[in-house]
Chimera marker file (.cmm) of the C-alpha trace (Angstrom):
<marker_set name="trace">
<marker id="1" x="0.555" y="-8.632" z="-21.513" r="1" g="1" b="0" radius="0.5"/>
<marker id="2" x="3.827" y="-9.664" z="-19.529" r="1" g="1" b="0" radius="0.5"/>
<marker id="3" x="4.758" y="-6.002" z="-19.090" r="1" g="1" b="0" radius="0.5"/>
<marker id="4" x="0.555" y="-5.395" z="-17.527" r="1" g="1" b="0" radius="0.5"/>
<marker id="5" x="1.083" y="-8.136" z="-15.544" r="1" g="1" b="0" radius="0.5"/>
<marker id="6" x="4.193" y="-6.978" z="-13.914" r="1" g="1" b="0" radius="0.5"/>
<marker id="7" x="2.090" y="-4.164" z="-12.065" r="1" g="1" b="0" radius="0.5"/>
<marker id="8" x="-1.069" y="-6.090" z="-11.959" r="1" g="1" b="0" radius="0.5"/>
<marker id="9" x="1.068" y="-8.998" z="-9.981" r="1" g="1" b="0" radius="0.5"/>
<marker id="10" x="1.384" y="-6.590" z="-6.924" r="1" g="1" b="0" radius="0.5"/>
<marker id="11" x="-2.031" y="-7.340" z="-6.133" r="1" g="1" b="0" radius="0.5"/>
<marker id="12" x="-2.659" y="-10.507" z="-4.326" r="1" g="1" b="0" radius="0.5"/>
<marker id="13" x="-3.345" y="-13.315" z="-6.962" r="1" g="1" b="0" radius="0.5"/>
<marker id="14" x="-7.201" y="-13.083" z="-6.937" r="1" g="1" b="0" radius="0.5"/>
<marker id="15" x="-7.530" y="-9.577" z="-7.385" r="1" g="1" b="0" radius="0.5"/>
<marker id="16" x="-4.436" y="-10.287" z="-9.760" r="1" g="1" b="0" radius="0.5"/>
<marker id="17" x="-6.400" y="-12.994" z="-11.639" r="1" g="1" b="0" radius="0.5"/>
<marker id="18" x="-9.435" y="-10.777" z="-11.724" r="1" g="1" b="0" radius="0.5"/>
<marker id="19" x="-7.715" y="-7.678" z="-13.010" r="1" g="1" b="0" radius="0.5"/>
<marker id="20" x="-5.884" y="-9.494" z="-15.892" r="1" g="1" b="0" radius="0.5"/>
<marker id="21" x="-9.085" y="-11.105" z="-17.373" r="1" g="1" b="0" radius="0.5"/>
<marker id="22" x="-10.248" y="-7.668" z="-16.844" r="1" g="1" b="0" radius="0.5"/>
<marker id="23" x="-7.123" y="-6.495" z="-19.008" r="1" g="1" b="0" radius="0.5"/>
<marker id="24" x="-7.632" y="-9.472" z="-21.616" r="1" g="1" b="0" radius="0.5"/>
<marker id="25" x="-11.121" y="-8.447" z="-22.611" r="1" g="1" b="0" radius="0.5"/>
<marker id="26" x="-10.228" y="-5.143" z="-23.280" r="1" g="1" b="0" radius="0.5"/>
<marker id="27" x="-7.095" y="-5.742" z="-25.225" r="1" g="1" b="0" radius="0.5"/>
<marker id="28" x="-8.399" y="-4.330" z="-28.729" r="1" g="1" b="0" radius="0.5"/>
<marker id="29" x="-9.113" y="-1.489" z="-26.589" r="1" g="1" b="0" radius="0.5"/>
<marker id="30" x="-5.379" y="-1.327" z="-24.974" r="1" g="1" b="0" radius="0.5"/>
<marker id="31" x="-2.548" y="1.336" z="-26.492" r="1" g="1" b="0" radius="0.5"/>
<marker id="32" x="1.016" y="1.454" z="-25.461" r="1" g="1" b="0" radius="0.5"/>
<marker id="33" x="2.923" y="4.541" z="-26.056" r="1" g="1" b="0" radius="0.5"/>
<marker id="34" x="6.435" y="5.447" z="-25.614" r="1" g="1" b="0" radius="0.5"/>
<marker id="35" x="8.529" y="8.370" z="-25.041" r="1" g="1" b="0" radius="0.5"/>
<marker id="36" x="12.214" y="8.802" z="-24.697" r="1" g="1" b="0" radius="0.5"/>
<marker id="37" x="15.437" y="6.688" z="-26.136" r="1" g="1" b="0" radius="0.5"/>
<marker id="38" x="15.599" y="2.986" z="-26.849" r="1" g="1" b="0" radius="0.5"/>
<marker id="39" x="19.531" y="2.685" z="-25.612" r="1" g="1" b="0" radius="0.5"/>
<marker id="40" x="20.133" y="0.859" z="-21.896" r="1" g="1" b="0" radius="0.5"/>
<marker id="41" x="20.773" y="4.752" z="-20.752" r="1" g="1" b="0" radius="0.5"/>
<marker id="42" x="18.060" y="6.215" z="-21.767" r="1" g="1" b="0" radius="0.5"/>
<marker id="43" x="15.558" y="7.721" z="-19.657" r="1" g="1" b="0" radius="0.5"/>
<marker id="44" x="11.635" y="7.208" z="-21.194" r="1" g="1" b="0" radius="0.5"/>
<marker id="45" x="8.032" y="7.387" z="-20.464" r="1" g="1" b="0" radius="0.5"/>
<marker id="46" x="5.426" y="4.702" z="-21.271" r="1" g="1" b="0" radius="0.5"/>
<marker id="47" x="1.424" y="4.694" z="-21.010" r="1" g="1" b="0" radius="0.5"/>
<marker id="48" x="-0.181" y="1.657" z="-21.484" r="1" g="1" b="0" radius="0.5"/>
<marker id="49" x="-4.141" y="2.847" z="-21.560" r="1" g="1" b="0" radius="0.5"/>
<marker id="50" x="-7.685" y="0.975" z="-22.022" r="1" g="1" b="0" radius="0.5"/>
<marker id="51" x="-11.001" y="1.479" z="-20.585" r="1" g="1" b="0" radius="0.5"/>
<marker id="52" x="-9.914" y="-0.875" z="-17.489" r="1" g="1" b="0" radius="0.5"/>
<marker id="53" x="-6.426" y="0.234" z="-16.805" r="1" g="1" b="0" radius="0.5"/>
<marker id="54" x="-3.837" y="3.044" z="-16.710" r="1" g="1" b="0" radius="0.5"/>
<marker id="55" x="-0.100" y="2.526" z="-16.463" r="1" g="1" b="0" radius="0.5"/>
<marker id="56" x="2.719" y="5.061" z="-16.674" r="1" g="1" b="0" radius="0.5"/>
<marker id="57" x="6.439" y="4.645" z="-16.053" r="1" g="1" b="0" radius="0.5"/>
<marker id="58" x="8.417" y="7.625" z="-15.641" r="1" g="1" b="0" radius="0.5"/>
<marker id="59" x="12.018" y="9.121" z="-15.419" r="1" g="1" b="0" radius="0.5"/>
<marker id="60" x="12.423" y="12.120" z="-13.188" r="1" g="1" b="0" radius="0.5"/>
<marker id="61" x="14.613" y="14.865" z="-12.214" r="1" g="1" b="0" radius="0.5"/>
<marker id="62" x="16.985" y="14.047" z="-9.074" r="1" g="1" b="0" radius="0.5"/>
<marker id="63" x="15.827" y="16.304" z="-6.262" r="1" g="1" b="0" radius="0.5"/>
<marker id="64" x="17.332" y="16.660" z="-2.794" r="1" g="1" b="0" radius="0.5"/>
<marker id="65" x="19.770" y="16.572" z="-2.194" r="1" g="1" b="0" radius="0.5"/>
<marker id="66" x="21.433" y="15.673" z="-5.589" r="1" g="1" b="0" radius="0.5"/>
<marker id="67" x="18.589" y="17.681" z="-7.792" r="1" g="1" b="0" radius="0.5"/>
<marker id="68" x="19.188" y="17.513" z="-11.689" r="1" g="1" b="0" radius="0.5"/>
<marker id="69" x="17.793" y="19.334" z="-14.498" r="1" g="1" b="0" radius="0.5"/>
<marker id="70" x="17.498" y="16.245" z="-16.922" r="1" g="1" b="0" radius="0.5"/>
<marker id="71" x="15.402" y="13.346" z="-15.370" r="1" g="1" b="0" radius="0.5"/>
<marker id="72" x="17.892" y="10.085" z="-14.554" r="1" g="1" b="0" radius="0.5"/>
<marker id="73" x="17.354" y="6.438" z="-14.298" r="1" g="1" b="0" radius="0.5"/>
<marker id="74" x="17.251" y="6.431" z="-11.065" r="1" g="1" b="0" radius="0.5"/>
<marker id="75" x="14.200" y="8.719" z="-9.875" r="1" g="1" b="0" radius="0.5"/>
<marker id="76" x="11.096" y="6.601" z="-11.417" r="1" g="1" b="0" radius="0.5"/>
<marker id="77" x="7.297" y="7.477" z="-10.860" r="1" g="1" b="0" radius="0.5"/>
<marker id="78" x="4.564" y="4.693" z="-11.646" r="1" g="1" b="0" radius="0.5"/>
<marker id="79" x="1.152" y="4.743" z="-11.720" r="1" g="1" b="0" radius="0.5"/>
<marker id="80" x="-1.549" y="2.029" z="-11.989" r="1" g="1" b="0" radius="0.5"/>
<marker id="81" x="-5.322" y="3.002" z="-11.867" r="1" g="1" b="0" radius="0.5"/>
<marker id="82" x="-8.595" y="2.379" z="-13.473" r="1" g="1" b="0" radius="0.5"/>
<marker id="83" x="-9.483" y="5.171" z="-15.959" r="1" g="1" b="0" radius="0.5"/>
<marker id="84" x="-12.623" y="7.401" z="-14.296" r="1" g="1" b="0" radius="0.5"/>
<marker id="85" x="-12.738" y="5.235" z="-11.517" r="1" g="1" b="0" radius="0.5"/>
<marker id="86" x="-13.664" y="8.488" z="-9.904" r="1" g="1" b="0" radius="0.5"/>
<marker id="87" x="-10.576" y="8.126" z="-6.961" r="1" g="1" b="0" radius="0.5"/>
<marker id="88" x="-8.323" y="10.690" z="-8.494" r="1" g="1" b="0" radius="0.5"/>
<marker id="89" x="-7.185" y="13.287" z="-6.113" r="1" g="1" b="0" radius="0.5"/>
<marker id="90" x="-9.377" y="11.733" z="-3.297" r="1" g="1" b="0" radius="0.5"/>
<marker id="91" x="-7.200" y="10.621" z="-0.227" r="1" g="1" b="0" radius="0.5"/>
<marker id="92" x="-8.090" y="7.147" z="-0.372" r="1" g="1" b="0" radius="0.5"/>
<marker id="93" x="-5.332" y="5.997" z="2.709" r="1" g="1" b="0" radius="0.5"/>
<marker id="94" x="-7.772" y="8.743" z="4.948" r="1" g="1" b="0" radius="0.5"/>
<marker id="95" x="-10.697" y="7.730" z="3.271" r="1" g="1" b="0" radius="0.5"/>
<marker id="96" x="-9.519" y="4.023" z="4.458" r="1" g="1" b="0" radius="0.5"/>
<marker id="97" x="-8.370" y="5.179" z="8.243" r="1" g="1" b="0" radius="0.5"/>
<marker id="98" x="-11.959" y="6.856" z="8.289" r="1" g="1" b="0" radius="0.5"/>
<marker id="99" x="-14.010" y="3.838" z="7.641" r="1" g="1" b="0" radius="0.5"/>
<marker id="100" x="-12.027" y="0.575" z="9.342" r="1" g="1" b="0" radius="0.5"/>
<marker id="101" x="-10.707" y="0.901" z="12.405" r="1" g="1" b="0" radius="0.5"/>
<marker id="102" x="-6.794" y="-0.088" z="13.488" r="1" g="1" b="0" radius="0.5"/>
<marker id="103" x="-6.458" y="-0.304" z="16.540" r="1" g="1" b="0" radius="0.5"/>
<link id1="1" id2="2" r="1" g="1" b="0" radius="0.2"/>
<link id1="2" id2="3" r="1" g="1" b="0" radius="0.2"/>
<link id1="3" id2="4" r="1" g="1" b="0" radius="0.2"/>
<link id1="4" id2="5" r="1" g="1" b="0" radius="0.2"/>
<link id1="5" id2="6" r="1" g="1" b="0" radius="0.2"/>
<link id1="6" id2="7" r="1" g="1" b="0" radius="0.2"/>
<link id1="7" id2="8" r="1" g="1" b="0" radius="0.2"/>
<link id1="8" id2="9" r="1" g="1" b="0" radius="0.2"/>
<link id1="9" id2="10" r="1" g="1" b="0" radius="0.2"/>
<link id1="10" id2="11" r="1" g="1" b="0" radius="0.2"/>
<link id1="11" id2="12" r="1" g="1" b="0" radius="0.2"/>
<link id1="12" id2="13" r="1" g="1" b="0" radius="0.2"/>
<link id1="13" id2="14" r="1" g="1" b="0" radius="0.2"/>
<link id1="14" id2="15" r="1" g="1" b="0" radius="0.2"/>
<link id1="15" id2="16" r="1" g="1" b="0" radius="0.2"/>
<link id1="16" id2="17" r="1" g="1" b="0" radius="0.2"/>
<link id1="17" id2="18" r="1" g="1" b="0" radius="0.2"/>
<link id1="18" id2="19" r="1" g="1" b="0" radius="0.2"/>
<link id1="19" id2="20" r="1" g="1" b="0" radius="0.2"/>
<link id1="20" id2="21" r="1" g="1" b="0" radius="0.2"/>
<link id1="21" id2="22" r="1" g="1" b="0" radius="0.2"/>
<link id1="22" id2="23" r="1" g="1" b="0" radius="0.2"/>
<link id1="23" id2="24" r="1" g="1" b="0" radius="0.2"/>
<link id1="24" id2="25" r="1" g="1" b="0" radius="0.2"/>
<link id1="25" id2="26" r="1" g="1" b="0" radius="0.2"/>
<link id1="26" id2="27" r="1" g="1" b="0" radius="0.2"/>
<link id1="27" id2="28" r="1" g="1" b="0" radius="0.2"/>
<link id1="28" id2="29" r="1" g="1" b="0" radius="0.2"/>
<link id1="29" id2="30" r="1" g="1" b="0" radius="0.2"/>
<link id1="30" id2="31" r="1" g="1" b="0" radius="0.2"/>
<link id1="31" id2="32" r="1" g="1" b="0" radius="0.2"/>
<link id1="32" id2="33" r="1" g="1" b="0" radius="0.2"/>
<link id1="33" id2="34" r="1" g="1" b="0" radius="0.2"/>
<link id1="34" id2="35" r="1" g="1" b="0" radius="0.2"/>
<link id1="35" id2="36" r="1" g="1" b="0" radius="0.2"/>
<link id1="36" id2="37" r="1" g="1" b="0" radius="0.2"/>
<link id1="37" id2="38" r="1" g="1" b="0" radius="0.2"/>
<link id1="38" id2="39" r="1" g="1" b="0" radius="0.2"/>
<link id1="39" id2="40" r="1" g="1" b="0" radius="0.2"/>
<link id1="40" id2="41" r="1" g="1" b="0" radius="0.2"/>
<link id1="41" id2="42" r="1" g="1" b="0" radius="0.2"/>
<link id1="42" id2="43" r="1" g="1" b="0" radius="0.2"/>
<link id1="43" id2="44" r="1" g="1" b="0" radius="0.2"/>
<link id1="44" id2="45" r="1" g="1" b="0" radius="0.2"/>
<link id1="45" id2="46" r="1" g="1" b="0" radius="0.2"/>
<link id1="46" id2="47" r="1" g="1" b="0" radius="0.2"/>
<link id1="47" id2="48" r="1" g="1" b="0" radius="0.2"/>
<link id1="48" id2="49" r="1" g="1" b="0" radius="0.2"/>
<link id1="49" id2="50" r="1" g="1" b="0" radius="0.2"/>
<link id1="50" id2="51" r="1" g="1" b="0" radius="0.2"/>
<link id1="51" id2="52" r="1" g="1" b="0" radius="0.2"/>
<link id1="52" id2="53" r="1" g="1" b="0" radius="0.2"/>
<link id1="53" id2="54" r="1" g="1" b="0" radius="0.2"/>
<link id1="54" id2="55" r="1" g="1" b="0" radius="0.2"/>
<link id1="55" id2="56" r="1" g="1" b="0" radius="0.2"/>
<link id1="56" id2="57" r="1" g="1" b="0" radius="0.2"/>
<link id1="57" id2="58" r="1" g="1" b="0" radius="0.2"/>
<link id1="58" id2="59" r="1" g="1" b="0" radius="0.2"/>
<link id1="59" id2="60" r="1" g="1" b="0" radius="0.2"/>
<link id1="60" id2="61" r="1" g="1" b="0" radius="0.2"/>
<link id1="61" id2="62" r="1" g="1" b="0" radius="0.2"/>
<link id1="62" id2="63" r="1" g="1" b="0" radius="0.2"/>
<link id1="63" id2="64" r="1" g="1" b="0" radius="0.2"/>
<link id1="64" id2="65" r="1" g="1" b="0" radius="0.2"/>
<link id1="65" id2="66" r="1" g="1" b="0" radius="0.2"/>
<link id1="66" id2="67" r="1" g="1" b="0" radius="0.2"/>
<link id1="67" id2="68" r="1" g="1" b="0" radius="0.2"/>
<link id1="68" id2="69" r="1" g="1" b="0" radius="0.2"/>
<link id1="69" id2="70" r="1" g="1" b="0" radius="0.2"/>
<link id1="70" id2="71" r="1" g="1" b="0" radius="0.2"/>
<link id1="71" id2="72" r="1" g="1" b="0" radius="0.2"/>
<link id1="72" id2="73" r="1" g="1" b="0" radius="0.2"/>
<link id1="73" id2="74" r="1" g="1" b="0" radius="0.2"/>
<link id1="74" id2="75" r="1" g="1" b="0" radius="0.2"/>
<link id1="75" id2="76" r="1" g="1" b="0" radius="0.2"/>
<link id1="76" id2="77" r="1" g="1" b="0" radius="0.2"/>
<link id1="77" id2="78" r="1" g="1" b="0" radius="0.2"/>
<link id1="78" id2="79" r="1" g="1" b="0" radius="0.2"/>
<link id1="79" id2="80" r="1" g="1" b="0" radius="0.2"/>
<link id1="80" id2="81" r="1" g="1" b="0" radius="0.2"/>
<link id1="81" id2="82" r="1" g="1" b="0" radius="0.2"/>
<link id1="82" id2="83" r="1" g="1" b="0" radius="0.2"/>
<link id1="83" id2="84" r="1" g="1" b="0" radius="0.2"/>
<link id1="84" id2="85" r="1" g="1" b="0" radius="0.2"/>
<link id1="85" id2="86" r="1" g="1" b="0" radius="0.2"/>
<link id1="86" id2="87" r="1" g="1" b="0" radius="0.2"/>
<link id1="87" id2="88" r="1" g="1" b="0" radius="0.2"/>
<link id1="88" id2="89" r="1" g="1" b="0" radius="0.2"/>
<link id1="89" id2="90" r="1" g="1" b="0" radius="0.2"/>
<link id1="90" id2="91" r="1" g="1" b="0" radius="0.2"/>
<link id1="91" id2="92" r="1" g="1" b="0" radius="0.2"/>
<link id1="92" id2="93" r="1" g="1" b="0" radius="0.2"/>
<link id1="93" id2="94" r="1" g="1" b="0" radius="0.2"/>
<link id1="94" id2="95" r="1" g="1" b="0" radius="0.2"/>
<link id1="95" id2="96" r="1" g="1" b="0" radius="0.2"/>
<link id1="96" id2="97" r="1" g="1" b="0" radius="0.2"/>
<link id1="97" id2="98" r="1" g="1" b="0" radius="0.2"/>
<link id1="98" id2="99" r="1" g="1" b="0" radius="0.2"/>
<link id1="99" id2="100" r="1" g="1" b="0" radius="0.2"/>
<link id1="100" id2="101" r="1" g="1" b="0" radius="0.2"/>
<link id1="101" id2="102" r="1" g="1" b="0" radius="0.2"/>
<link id1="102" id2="103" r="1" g="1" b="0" radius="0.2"/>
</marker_set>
């Protein structure tokens, strides 16, 4: 749970609060699996997956202008969503833009 709510404590502490009860009643449902070495060098992937949440943690090759072959600790990709909750590949910062106004 301390490793969910490192992501999940982005949010502001409502949503936050919200999202881990969320998280909580689902945790029979919730799998964690890992990829990669267990040394303090090594670069690995996680997934932690339930029917409420999606996290991945991932190493990645250096590109421009020091590219690598191997992925390095220092080139991460994360990712937090809600499984099917029908946004992925939809523009959601347009989609926002679109439908409030900033001026």
């Amino acid at each position: 749970m301390d490793l969910i709510a490192e992501y999940v404590g982005n949010m502001r502490a409502p949503h936050a609060k919200v999202r881990m009860s969320e998280v909580e009643d689902h945790l029979d449902e919730t799998y964690f699996a890992w990829i990669g070495g267990m040394t303090e060098e090594s670069v690995y992937y996680y997934r932690i997956h339930s029917p409420v949440i999606l996290i991945e943690f991932d190493h990645q090759r250096r590109v421009a202008p020091f590219h690598t072959a191997e992925p390095t600790r220092d080139h991460i990709h994360t990712v937090v969503r809600t499984p099917n909750g029908n946004d992925y590949g939809k523009d959601l910062l347009r989609q926002h833009y679109h439908t409030h106004s900033h001026e």
